[in-house]
LUMFIRO-771001 format. One record per residue (C-alpha): x, z, y. Coordinates in Angstrom, 1 decimal, decimal comma, padded with zeros to 4 digits. Layout:
PT     px     pz     py
PT      X      Z      Y
...
***
This chain:
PT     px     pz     py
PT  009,2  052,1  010,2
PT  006,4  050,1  008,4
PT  007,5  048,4  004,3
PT  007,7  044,8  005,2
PT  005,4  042,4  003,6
PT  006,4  041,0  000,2
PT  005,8  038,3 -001,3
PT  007,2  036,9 -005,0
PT  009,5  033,7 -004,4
PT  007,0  032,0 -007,4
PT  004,1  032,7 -005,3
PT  005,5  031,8 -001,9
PT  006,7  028,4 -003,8
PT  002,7  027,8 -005,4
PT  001,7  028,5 -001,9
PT  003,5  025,7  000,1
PT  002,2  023,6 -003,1
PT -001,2  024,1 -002,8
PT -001,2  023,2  001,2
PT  000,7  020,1  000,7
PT -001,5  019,2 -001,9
PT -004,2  019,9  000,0
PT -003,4  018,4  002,7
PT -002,3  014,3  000,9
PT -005,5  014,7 -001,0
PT -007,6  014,5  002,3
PT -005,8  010,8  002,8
PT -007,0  007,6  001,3
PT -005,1  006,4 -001,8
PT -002,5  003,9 -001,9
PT -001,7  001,5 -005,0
PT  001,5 -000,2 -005,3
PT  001,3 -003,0 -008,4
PT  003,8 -004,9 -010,1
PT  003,1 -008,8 -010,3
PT  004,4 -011,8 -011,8
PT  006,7 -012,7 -008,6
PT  006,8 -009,0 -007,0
PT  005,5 -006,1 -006,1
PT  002,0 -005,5 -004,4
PT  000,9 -003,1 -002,2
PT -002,5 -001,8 -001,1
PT -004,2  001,0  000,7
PT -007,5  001,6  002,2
PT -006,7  001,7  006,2
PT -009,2  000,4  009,1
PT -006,3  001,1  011,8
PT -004,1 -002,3  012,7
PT -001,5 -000,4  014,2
PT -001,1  002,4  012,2
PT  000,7  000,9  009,3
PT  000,9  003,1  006,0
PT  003,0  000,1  004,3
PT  006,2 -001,1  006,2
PT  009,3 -002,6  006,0
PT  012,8 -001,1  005,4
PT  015,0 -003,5  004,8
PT  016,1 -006,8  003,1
PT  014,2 -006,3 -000,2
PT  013,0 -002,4  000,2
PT  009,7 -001,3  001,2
PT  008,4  001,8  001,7
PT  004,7  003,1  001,5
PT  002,8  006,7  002,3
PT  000,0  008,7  002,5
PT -000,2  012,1  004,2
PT  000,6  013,3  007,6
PT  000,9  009,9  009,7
PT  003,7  012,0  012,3
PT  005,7  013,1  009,4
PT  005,9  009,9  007,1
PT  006,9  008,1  010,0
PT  009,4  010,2  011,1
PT  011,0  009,6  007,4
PT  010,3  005,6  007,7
PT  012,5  005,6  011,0
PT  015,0  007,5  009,2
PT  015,2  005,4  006,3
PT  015,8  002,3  008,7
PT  018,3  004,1  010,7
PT  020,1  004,7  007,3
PT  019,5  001,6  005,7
PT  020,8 -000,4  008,8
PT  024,1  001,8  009,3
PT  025,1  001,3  005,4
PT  024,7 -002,0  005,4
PT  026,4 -002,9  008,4
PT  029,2 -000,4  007,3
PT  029,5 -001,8  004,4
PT  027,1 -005,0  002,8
PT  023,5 -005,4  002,9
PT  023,9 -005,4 -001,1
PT  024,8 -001,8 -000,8
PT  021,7 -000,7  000,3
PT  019,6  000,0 -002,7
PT  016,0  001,4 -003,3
PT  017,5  004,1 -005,0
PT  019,1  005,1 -002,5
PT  017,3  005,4 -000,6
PT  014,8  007,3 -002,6
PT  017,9  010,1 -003,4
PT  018,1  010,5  000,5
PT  014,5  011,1  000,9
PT  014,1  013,7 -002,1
PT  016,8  015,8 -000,4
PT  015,3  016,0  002,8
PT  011,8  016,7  001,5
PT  013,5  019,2 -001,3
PT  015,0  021,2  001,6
PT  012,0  021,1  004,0
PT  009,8  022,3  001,3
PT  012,2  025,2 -000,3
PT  013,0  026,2  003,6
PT  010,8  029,4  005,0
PT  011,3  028,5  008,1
PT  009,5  025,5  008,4
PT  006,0  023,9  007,0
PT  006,1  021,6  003,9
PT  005,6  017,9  004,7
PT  002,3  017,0  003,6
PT  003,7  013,7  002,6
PT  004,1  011,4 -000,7
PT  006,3  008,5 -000,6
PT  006,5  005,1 -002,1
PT  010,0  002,9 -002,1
PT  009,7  000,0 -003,8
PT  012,7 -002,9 -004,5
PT  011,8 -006,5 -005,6
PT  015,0 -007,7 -007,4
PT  016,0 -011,3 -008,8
PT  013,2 -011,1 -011,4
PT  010,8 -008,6 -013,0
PT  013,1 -006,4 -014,6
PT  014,8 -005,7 -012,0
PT  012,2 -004,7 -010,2
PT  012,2 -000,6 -009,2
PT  009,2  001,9 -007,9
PT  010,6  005,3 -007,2
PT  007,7  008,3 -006,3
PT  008,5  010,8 -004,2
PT  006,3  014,1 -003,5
PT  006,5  016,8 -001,3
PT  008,9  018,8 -003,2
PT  011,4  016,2 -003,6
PT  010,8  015,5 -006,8
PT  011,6  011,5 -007,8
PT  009,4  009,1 -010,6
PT  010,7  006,0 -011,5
PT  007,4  004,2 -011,7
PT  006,5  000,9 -014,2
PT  003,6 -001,4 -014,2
PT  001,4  000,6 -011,3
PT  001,3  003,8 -009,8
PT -001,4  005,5 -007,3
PT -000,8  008,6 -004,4
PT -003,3  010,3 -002,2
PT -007,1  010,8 -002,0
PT -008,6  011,1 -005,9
PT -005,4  009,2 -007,3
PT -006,8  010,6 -011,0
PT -009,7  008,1 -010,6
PT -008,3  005,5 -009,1
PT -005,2  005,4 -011,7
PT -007,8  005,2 -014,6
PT -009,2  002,3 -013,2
PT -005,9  000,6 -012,6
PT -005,1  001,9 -016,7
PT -008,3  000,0 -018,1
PT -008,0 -003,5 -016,1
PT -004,1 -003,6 -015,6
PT -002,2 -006,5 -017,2
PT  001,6 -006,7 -017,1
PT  002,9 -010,3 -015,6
PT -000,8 -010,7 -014,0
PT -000,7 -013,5 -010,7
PT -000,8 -012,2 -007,1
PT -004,9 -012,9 -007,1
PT -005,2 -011,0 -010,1
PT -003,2 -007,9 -009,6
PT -004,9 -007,9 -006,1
PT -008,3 -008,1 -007,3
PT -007,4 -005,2 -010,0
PT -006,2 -003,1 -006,6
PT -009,4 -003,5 -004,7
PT -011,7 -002,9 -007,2
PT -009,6  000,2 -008,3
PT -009,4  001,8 -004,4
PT -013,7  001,2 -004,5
PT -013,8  003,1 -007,7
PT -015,3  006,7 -007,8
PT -016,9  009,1 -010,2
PT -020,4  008,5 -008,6
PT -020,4  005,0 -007,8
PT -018,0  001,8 -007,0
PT -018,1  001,0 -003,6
PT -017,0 -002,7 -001,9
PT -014,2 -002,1  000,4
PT -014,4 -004,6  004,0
PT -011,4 -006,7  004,2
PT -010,8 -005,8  007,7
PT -010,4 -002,1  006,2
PT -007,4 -003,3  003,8
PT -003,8 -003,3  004,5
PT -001,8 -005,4  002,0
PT  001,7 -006,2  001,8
PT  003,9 -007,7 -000,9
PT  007,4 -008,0 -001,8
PT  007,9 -011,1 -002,9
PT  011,0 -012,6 -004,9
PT  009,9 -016,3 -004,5
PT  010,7 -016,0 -000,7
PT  013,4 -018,2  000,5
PT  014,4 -015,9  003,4
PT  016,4 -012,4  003,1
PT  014,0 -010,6  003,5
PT  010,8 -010,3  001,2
PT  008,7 -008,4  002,6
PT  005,2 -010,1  003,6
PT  002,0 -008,8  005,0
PT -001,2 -010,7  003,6
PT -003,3 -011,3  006,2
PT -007,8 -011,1  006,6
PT -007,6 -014,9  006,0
PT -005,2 -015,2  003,3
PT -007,1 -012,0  001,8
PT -010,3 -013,8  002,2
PT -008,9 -016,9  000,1
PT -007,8 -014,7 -002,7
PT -010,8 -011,8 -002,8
PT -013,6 -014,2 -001,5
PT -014,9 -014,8 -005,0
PT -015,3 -011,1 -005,4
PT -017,1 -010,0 -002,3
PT -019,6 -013,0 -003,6
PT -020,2 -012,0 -006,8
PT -020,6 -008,3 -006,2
PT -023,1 -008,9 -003,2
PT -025,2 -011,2 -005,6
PT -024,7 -008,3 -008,2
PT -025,7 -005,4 -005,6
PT -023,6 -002,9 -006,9
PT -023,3 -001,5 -003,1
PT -025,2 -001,5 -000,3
PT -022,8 -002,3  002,1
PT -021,5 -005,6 -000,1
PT -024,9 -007,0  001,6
PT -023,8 -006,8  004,8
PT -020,4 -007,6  004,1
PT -021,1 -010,9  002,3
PT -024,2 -012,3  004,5
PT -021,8 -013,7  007,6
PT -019,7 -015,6  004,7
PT -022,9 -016,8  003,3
PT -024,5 -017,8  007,0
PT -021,4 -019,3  007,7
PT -021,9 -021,4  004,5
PT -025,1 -022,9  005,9
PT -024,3 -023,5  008,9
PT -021,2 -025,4  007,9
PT -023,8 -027,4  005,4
PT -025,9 -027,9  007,9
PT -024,7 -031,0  010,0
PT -024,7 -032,9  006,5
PT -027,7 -033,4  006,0
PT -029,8 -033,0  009,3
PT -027,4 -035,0  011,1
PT -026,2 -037,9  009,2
PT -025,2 -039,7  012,4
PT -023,3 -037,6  014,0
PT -019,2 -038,4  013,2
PT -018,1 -035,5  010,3
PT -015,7 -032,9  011,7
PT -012,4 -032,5  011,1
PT -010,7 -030,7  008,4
PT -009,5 -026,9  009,2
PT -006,1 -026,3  010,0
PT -004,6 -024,5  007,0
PT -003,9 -021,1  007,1
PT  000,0 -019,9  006,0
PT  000,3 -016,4  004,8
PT  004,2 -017,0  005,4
PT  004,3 -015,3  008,7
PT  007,4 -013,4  009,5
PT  007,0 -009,3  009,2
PT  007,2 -007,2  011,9
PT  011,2 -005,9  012,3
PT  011,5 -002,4  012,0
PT  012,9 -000,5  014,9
PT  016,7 -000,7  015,2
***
């Protein structure tokens, strides 16, 4: 009978480590900021329907990078238990914290377990409470382990780089345009060279305090972000500091002209009439029951 394989229970554990960290670092980043009347979040994803920021409940939001099948199998779980305690009880009883103490178990088991993989996951839940203070960010890895984050925090891809951006430019109480802009330009920021990220490639979402309904949570959509970022995409393809801020900013800047146009070639045709406006208030998506 053949000595079974041995390994040392610190090396097993740096083992399971190194894959999970592996495997979050292939993801893009995500940045969750802290604003005057909320809290902010932003990631780097070109899918529509594969959401890495969502809803949980009233006030709660939860954000992650990672495996897309395993993260979401903890955001169903986290509605599932969000919903049962607060109709067992009252919606004030479900908190972000939590929520955040449920998730660390269930990652802390799955990753000291040897039966199963690690999840190669890293969580955000964020509550937006009645002002600033109140406000909590909780940071969950793979291992279960739980940060109470202030001010800003980054997860996935090269979150050393990005977070160093965020550190230089971040400014405590900052406006929804502001800390936005400081988001952006820290996602396109690399040790080689800043890059302009598309706002179709953007997926932002806020909670926000100054809602009237329940429920804060808010996804900003391409024409609210082109209000707020449109400034930026102007001056950085006038600047050149990418190529692809070029192509990016010439269908704003030919829409310009044509809309300029009529004015002055056509003096006697009737002017048209003003734009509808645009609300960003559109109701989020509910979360699965």
């Amino acid at each position: 009978m053949s000595t079974p394989f041995y390994v040392s229970p610190e090396q097993l554990m740096k083992d399971r480590a190194d894959f999970a960290r592996k495997g979050i670092a292939r993801g893009r980043s995500v940045v969750v900021v802290q604003y005057a009347d909320g809290v902010l979040f932003v990631s780097e994803n070109p899918s529509q329907a594969l959401h890495k920021v969502s809803e949980i409940y009233d006030r709660i939001a939860f954000a992650a990078v990672g495996r897309y099948n395993e993260f979401e199998n903890l955001r169903i779980a986290g509605v599932r238990l969000a919903d049962m305690r607060g109709f067992s009880y009252d919606r004030r009883d479900v908190t972000g914290r939590g929520l955040a103490n449920a998730y660390a178990q269930t990652l802390g088991t799955i990753f000291s377990s040897g039966g199963e993989k690690p999840y190669e996951v890293e969580l955000f839940v964020a509550e937006v409470g009645a002002s600033a203070e109140d406000d909590q960010i909780y940071r969950l890895t793979y291992d279960g382990q739980v940060a109470d984050e202030h001010g800003y925090a980054v997860m996935g891809g090269a979150a050393d780089v990005v977070a160093s951006s965020l550190a230089a430019s971040y400014r405590a109480g900052s406006d929804l345009a502001t800390a936005l802009q400081i988001a952006v330009t820290a996602l396109g920021h690399s040790e080689t060279a800043d890059r302009v990220i598309p706002i179709e490639d953007l997926e932002v979402a806020v909670l926000d305090r100054t809602r009237s309904r329940a429920r804060k949570f808010s996804r900003l959509r391409p024409a609210r972000l082109t209000e707020l970022l449109g400034e930026r995409d102007a001056d950085t393809a006038v600047s050149g500091v990418d190529g692809g801020a070029h192509s990016a900013a010439a269908p704003a800047g030919a829409a310009d002209d044509a809309a300029a146009a009529p004015s002055t070639g056509a003096a006697s045709t009737s002017p048209e009439p003003a734009p509808f406006p645009v609300s960003d208030d559109e109701p989020p998506v509910a979360p699965p029951s």
